[in-house]
N, C-alpha and C positions, 0 to 999 in steps of 0.2 A: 165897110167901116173898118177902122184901124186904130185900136186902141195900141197904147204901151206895153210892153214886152213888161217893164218895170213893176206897171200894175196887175196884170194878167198872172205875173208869178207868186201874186200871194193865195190865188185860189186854185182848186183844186178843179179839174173837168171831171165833169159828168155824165156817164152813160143814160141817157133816157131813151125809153121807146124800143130802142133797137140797135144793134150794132154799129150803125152811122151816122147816130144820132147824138153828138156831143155839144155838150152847155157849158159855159160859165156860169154857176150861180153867183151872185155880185147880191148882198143883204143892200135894202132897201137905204140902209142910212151908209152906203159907202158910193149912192148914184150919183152925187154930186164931184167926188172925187174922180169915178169913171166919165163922165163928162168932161173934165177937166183933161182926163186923159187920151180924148180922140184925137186925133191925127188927121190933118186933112179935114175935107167937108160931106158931110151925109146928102147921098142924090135920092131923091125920091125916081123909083122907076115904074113903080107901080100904085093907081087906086083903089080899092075896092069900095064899093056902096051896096 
């Protein structure tokens, strides 16, 4: 997936876990916004059950 450069730059990354374990935290009332801002379409490649 590929979100906006645009929106990506207003948060901060996150080290979790481990050294190569980096996040975006995105606040739950800013989801509709990052939606807005993918790029392209989401493949699903995998299911679990």
């Amino acid at each position: 997936m590929i979100v906006t450069a645009e929106f990506l730059d207003r948060y901060d990354v996150q080290q979790v876990g481990g050294a190569t374990i980096l996040e975006y935290w995105i606040p739950a009332e800013d989801l509709d916004e990052l939606n807005a801002n993918i790029v392209g379409t989401i493949d699903v490649v995998a299911e679990y059950r």
